[in-house]
Phi, psi and omega in degrees: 000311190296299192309346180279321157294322180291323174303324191302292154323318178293324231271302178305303172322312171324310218282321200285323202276328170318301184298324168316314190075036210311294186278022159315308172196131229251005183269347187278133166216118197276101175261128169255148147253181187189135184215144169278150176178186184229133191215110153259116168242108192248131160244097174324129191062357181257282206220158169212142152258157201199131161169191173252193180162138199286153154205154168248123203253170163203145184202107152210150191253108208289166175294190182276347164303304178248054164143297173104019180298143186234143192218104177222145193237162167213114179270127172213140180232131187250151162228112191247159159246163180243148179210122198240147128304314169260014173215018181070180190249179194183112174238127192104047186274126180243117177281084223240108165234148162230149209201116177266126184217150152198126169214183190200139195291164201237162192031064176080350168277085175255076166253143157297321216255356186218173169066189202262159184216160150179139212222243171206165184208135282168115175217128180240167183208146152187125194259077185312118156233022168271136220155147140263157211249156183321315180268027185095004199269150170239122204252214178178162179302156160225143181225148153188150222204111179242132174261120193270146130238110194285178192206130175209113152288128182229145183238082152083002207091359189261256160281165199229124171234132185260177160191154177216208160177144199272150167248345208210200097195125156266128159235127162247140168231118198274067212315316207301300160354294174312303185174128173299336171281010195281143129317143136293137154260127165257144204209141177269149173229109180263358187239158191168150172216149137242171171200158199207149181225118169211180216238115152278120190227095188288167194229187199273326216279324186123316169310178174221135185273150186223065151315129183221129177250153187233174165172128189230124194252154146230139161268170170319137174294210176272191182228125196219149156330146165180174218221123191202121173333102138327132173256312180289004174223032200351067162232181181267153165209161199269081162266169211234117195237147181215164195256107177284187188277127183225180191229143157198126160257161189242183170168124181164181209241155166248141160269133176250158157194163217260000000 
């Protein structure tokens, strides 16, 4: 298991200077990053994970000659605790999200660094919650994978305020984890926002600290069939399951560099 997260994570790692094309062109201007932070996923009354957790940015902006298109990626990996009233704690929930973004500024402004932007965006998620839990419970994996239209204010190079709302989102849950007799479930998500604040602080060395705050709401998915273990009357039964609504803040600093 551990050799499948680490491969998954190298794989990601990888991935942003490819995707970016770093050595494409010298006209290109490219910032990597690395960040610290805190990830709170609270499902009212049901649940909450909590803990910390690393990420790796990539960001670069073609000139302005074609455009000023911005191309950014974000890899971030949690290690959480989980905690329920009705299912007990779980501690060493490994959290994986990546967040795809391209936009390019609007009404004619092709600076990166001031005015309005907005493109489209790629956010994928997967949520080890499998371990029994204090009471006994038992847990299983979650994926999902949402298509954004991202927003972005940039104030001069100083701030940044980002927001998006979602058009799309699949979440599966790999009910089966849990108990074989269980369905796996999919479920669609049509409503969603995030919105984000963060602070650019150049520094004499030449990097920049990127202090930031997040908040990401989903409403409830659909709702679908599926077939789930009765453990008191030990039988199968047909139930209508759905991914509820949920909150989750972020918080934490990026180290940037050129």
């Amino acid at each position: 298991m551990h050799k499948k997260i680490s491969h998954l994570i190298s794989l990601s790692v990888i991935a942003l200077p490819l995707f970016f094309n770093v050595h494409a062109s010298e006209e290109l201007d490219v910032d990597l990053g690395i960040s610290a932070g805190y990830n709170q996923y609270t499902e009212p009354s049901i649940m909450r994970e909590q803990g910390p957790e690393l990420g790796f940015h990539a960001r670069t902006t073609a000139p302005a000659k074609f455009g000023g298109l911005q191309l950014e990626g974000d890899v971030l990996l949690g290690y959480q605790r989980y905690t329920s009233e009705k299912t007990g704690s779980l501690n060493g929930v490994r959290n994986l999200e990546t967040r795809w973004r391209a936009l390019t500024p609007l009404f004619g402004s092709p600076s990166a660094d001031s005015g309005f932007s907005a493109g489209l965006g790629v956010h994928t998620l997967w949520n080890d919650l499998r371990g029994v839990t204090s009471t006994n419970n038992g847990g299983y994996r979650r994926y999902a994978t949402q298509l954004w239209v991202p927003f972005r204010w940039a104030s001069g190079g100083m701030w940044e305020i980002d927001a998006g709302t979602l058009i799309y989102g699949r979440h599966t849950s790999k009910l089966s984890d849990a108990n074989a007799r269980n369905g796996d479930v999919t479920n669609t998500q049509h409503q969603g926002q995030y919105a984000q604040v963060s602070m650019n602080l150049k520094q004499s060395s030449g990097y920049t600290l990127t202090p930031f705050v997040r908040y990401t709401r989903l409403a409830d998915s659909d709702v679908v069939s599926s077939q789930e273990y009765d453990a008191q009357q030990n039988t199968i039964v047909t139930a209508g399951l759905h991914e509820p609504a949920s909150h989750r803040w972020q918080v934490g600093v990026i180290w940037e560099f050129h």
